[in-house]
N, C-alpha and C positions, 0 to 999 in steps of 0.2 A: 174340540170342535167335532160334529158329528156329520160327515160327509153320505150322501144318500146314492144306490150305487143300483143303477138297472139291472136284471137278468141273473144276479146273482141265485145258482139253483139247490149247490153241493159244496158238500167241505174242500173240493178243490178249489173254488171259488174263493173261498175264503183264504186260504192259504197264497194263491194267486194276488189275491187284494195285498194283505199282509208283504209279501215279498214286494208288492211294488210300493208300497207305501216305502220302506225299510229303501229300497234301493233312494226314493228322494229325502231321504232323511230326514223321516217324518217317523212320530214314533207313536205306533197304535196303541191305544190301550186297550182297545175292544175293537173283535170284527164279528161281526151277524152276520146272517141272508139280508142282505138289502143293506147295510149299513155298518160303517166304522164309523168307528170314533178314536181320535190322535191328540195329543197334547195339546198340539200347538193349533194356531190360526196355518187355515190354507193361504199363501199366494196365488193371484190370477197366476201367476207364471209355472208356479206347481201343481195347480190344478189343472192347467192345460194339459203337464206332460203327466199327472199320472191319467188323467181320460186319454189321453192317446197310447198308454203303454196299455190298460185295461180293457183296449176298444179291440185288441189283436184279439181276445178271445171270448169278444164278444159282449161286455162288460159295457157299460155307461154310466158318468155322473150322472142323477138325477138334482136339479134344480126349481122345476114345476111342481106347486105343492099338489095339483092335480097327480102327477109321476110319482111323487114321491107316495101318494097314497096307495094309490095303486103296486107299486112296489111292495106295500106292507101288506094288504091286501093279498097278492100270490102267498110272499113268504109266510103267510099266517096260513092260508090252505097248505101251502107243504107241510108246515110244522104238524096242521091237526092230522095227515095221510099220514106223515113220518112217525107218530107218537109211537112209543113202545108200547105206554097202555093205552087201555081203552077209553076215550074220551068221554064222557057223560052224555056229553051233553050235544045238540046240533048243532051245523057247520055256524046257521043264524044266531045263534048264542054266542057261539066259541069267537066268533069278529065280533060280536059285538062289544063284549068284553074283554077282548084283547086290543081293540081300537076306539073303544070309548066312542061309537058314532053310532047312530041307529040303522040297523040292517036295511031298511029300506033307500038311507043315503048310499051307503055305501055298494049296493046291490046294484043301483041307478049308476053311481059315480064309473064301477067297472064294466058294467054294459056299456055305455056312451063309450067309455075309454079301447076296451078292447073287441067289441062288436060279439062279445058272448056272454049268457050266465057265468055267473058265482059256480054253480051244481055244475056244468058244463065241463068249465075249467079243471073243477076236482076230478069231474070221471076222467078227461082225460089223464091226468097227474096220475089217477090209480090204475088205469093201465099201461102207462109208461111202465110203471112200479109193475105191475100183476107178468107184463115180458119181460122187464129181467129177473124176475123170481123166477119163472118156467126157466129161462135161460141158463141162471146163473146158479141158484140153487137148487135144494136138494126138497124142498116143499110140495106137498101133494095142493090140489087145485083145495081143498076145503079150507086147509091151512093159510093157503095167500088169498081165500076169501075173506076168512078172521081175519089176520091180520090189517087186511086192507079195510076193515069196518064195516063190511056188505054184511046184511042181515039173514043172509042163506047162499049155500054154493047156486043154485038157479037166479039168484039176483046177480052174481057175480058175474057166472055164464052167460047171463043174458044181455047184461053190459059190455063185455068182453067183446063177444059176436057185434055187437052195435058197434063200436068205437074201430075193431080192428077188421072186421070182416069177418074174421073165423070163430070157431069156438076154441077152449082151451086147448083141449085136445088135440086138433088141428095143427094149432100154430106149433104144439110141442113136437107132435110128428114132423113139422116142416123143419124144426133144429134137426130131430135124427137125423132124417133123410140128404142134410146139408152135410152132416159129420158122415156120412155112409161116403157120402160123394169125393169130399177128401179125400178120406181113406182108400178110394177106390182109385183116386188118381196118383195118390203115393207108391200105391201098390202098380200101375200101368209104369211108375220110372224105375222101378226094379229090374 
């Protein structure tokens, strides 16, 4: 049975999913972004308590095929942001042929549903992604521009500043200056 699952973002999710299926002894055979699938038939009575054990972090059964489209919809923008390589092809191709629906439905279906564009949704998603690369690793700004699919570091920058306020740059400074601060206050309990 293939159970459809809101807000699933990240492989903790998934792992999350997986342990609560497992805890009602229920036995996955597959967990996605957006969806498991388990052996067996759900009970109403299972299904109640794994949406209430997966709702602590945020999680939800989806059962509205409008929801559930939608579901696949994000999870397909993350996958094409997440790719290792480089996709070919654009966002409008890449759902379209991962959901078998023509981009204009499905471009309609997520506006009406979540009060924004398709393109929207993704810049935000890529800069989620573009600060924790500044943050997290060790990538110069040209790098998490490739990576992130942006056709020149000025395309990147310029969306960057749009979405967050600042530019790269900026925002990198404002981690130093956080990690300065620390340090400064570890060094005042000495």
């Amino acid at each position: 049975m293939k159970i459809y699952i809101k807000n699933m973002a990240c492989e903790s999710c998934k792992v999350f999913v997986t342990d609560a299926l497992e805890e009602l002894n229920l036995h996955p055979v597959k967990v996605e972004l957006g969806e498991a699938i388990i052996k067996e038939e759900l009970s109403a009575e299972k299904k109640q308590k794994l949406n209430s054990i997966i709702k602590k972090v945020g999680l939800e059964i989806i059962e509205s095929k409008g929801g559930i489209l939608i579901e696949k919809i994000k999870n397909s923008c993350q996958e094409y942001i997440n790719s290792d390589k480089h996709i070919k092809v654009n966002i409008s191709e890449y759902l379209t042929s991962k959901l078998d629906f023509d981009y204009n439905y499905i471009s309609n279906a997520f506006s009406e549903v979540t009060s924004t564009t398709i393109i929207n949704y993704i810049n935000l998603i890529k800069m989620e992604k573009a600060k924790e690369m500044i943050l997290f690793e060790e990538s110069n700004f040209s790098e998490i521009a490739t990576k992130l699919h942006f056709s020149s570091l000025s395309a990147f920058s310029t969306q960057f500043k749009k979405i967050t306020g600042f530019n790269p740059t900026h925002f990198k400074n404002l981690k130093e200056k956080r990690r300065i601060a620390i340090q400064e206050l570890n060094e005042d309990l000495k």
